[in-house]
C-alpha positions in Angstrom: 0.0 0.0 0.0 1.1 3.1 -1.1 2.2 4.8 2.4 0.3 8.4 1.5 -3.3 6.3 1.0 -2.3 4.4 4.2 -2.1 7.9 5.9 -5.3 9.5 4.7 -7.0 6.1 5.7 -5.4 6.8 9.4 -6.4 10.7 9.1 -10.1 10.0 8.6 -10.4 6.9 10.5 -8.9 9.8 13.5 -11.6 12.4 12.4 -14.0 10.2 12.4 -13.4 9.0 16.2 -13.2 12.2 17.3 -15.6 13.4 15.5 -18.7 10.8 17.1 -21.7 13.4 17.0 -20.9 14.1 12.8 -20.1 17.6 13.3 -17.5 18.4 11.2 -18.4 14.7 8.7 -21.8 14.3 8.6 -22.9 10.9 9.8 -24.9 10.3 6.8 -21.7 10.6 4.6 -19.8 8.3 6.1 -22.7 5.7 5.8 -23.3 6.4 2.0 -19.2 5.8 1.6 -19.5 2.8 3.8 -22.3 1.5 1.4 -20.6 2.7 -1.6 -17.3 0.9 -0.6 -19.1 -2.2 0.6 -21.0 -2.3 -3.6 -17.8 -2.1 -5.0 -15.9 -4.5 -2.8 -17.5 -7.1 -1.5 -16.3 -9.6 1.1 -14.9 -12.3 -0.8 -14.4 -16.1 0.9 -10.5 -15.7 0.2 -8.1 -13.0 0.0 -9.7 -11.2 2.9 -6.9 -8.9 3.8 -6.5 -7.5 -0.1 -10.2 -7.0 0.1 -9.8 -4.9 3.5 -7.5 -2.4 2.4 -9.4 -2.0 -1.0 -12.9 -1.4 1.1 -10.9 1.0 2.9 -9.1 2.8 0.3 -12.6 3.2 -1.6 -14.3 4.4 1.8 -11.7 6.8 2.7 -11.5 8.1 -1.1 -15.5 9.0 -0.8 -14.9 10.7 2.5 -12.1 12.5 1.2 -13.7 14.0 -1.9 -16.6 15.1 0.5 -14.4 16.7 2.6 -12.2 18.4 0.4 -15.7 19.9 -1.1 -16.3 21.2 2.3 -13.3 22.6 3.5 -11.3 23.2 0.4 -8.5 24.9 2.1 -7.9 20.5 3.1 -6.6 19.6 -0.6 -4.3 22.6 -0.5 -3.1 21.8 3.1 -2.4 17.7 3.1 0.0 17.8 0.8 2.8 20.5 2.9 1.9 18.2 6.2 3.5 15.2 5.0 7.9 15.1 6.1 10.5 14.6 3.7 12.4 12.6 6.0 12.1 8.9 5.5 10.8 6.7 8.2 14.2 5.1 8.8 15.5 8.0 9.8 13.5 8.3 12.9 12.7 4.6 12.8 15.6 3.1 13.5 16.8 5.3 16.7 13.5 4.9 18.0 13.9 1.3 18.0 17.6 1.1 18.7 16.8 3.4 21.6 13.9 1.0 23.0 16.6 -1.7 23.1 18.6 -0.1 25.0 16.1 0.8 27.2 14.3 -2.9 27.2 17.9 -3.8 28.2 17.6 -2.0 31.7 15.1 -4.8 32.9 11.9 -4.7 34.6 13.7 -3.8 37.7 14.8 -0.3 36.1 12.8 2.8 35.9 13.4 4.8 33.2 13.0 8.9 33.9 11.6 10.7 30.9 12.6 13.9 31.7 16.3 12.7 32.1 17.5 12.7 27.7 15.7 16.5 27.8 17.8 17.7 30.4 20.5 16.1 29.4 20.3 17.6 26.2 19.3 21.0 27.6 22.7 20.8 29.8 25.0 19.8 26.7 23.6 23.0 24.8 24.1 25.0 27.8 27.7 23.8 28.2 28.2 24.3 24.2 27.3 28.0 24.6 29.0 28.5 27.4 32.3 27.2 25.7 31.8 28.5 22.8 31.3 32.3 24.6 34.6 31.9 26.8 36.2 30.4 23.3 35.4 33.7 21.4 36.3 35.7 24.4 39.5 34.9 25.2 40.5 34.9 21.2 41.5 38.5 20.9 42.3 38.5 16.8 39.6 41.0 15.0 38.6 37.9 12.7 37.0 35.9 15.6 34.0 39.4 16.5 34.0 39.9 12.7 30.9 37.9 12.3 29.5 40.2 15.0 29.4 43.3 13.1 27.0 42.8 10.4 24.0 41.7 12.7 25.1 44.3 15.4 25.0 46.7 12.5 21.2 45.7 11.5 20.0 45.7 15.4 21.4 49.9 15.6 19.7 50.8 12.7 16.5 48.8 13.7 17.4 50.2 17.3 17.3 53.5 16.1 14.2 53.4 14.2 12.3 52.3 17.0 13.6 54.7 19.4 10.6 56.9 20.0 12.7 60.3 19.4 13.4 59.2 16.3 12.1 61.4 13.7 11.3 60.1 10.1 14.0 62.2 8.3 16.3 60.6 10.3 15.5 57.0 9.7 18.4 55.5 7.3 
């Protein structure tokens, strides 16, 4: 299955359950796609599985054309809220990282809040370095890259200032 039908099968099944009362998709729509899937695609005595996802591909398509009719900002949206990373990217940490973690045993609690603060605390200690680094260099070459954006923030600085008059705005 082609992974962006397997998400807009997973985005309407979600607006669907949190949508019980039909406010936002009638309930009367999703009954007609229900029928309309269930014509098309009846449950055959093998190959139950392919038949599934075929129901659901046709239910979710008839669902999706009605709501893209009523909210037609929808169509112009889905496609910018898909990620161009792959899923191994964040797959294969996730699960390499629950390994690990599995490894601690039952015995072991494992502290959420601990990797964030970590994190947070390597960042601070990066700065930090990073400040005292570019301090103690005294060569003009290591604040050069200050004085463009320290440039910008005094003319911005004085165009702001409230005794600032418009003649004298660069």
């Amino acid at each position: 299955m082609i992974p962006s039908h397997l998400a807009k099968i997973l985005w309407v099944q979600a607006l669907e359950e949190s949508d019980p009362q039909g406010a936002f998709l009638p309930l009367s729509t999703r009954h007609h796609a229900t029928q309309q899937a269930r014509a098309e695609h009846p449950i055959p005595a093998t190959n139950f599985a392919q038949s599934s996802l075929a129901f659901l591909e046709t239910r979710t398509h008839t669902i999706w054309g009605f709501l893209c009719q009523a909210y037609p900002g929808l169509q112009v949206a889905w496609p910018s809220r898909t990620c161009p990373l792959s899923a191994w990217i964040v797959g294969v940490p996730a699960l390499l990282a629950g390994l690990l973690v599995n490894g601690l045993g039952t015995s072991q609690r494992v502290n959420l809040l601990n990797f964030p603060l970590l994190l947070l605390l390597l960042w601070n200690l990066g700065v930090y370095l990073g400040s005292a680094i570019l301090c103690v260099r005294s060569s003009s070459g290591a604040r050069a890259w200050l004085e463009l954006p320290a440039h910008w923030t005094s003319k911005l600085a004085r165009g702001l200032s409230p005794s600032a008059s418009p003649s004298r705005n660069p």
